[in-house]
C-alpha positions in Angstrom: 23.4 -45.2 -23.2 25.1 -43.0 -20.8 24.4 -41.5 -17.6 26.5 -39.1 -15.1 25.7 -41.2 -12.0 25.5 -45.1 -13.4 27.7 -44.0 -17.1 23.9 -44.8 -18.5 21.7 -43.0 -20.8 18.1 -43.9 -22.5 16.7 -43.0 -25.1 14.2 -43.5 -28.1 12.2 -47.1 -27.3 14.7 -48.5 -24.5 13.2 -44.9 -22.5 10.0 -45.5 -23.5 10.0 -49.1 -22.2 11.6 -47.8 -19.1 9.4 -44.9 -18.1 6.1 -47.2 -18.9 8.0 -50.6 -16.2 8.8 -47.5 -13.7 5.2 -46.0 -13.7 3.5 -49.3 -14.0 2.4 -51.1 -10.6 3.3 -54.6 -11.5 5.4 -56.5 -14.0 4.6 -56.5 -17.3 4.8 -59.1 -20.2 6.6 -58.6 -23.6 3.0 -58.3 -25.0 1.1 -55.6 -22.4 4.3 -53.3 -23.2 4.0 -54.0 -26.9 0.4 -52.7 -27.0 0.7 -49.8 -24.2 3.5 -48.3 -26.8 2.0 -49.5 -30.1 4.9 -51.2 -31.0 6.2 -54.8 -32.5 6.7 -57.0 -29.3 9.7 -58.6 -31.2 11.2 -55.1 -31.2 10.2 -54.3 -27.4 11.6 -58.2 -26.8 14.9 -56.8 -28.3 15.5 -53.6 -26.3 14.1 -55.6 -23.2 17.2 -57.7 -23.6 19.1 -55.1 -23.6 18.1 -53.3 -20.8 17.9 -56.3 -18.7 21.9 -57.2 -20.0 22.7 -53.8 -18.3 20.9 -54.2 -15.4 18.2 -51.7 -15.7 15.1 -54.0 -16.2 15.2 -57.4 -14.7 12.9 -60.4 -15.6 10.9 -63.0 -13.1 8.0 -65.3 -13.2 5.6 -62.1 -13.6 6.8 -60.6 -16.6 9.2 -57.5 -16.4 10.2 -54.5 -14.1 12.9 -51.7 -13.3 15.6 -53.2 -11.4 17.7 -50.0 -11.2 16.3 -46.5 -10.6 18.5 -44.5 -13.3 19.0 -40.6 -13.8 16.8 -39.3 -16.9 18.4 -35.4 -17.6 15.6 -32.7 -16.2 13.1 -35.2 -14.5 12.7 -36.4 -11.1 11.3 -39.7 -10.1 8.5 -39.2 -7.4 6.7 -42.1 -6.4 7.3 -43.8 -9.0 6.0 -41.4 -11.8 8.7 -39.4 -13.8 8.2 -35.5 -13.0 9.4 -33.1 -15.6 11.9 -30.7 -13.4 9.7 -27.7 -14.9 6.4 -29.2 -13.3 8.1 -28.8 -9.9 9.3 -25.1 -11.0 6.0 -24.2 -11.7 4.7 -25.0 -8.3 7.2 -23.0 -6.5 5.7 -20.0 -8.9 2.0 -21.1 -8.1 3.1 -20.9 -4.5 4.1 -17.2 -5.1 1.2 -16.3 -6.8 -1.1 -17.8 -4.6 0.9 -15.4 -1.6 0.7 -12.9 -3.9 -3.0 -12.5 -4.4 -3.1 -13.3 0.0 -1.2 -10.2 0.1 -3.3 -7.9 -2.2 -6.4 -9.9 -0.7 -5.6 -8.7 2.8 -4.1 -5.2 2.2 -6.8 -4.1 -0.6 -3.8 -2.4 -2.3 -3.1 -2.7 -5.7 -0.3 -0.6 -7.2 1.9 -0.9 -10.2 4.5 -2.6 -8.7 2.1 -5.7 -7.4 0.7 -5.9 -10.8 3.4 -5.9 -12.5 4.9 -8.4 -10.0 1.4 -10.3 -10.0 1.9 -10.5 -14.0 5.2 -11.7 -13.9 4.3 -14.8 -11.6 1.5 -15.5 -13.3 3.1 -16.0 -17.1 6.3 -17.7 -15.6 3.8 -20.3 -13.8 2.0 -20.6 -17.1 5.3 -20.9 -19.1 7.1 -23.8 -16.5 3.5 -25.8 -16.3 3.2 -26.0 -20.3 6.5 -26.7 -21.0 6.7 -29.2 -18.2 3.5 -30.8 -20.0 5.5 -30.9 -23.1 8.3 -32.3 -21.8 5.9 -35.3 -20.6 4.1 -35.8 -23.7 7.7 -36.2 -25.7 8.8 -39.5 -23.8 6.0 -41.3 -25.3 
């Protein structure tokens, strides 16, 4: 458990637990974790303990939530939601492309240079916004 900013890093089920308390809107008990990651709930009781030893996750009347807002290498927390970094690279390349196609749009000029640069925007969107996805899909 290490991280640059707070010497802390997550992973396996203590991420998992965190990422599902950060994106959740209220606390949580040991149970409603348990069955939103299909797992024991003495096993999420143990890594809860943990977490909430270090500080991370803290424990009231209500159940359980993130104390501590921690670093998690290439994501960004945004509203409460994690956001793979490549999701937000993506959308700087969808904002090209979009000003792209404006630009052929208004000039009615297509030449080998705009469709070559057109092409390039496109895939690198397409690349960043699947591998962003995949990203997602491999907390949980």
């Amino acid at each position: 458990m290490k991280n640059k900013r707070d010497n802390i890093e997550l992973t396996g089920v203590p991420l998992k637990i965190y990422v599902y308390l950060l994106e959740s809107k209220e606390p949580k008990s040991v149970r409603e974790i348990a069955e939103a990651l299909n797992m024991a709930p003495s096993s999420i009781h143990y890594h809860l303990k943990k977490l909430v030893s270090i500080g991370i996750i803290k424990r009231d009347i209500n159940g359980y939530t993130v104390n501590k807002k921690i670093n998690i290498e290439g994501y960004m927390i945004l509203m409460n939601k994690l956001i793979p970094r490549l999701l937000i690279y993506s959308l700087f390349f969808l904002g090209v492309l979009i000003g792209e196609i404006i630009v052929i749009l208004k000039t009615r000029i297509i030449n080998v240079d705009r469709g070559i640069s057109l092409l390039t925007t496109l895939i690198a969107f397409i690349l960043f916004f699947y591998e962003g996805i995949i990203s997602k899909k491999k907390l949980f």
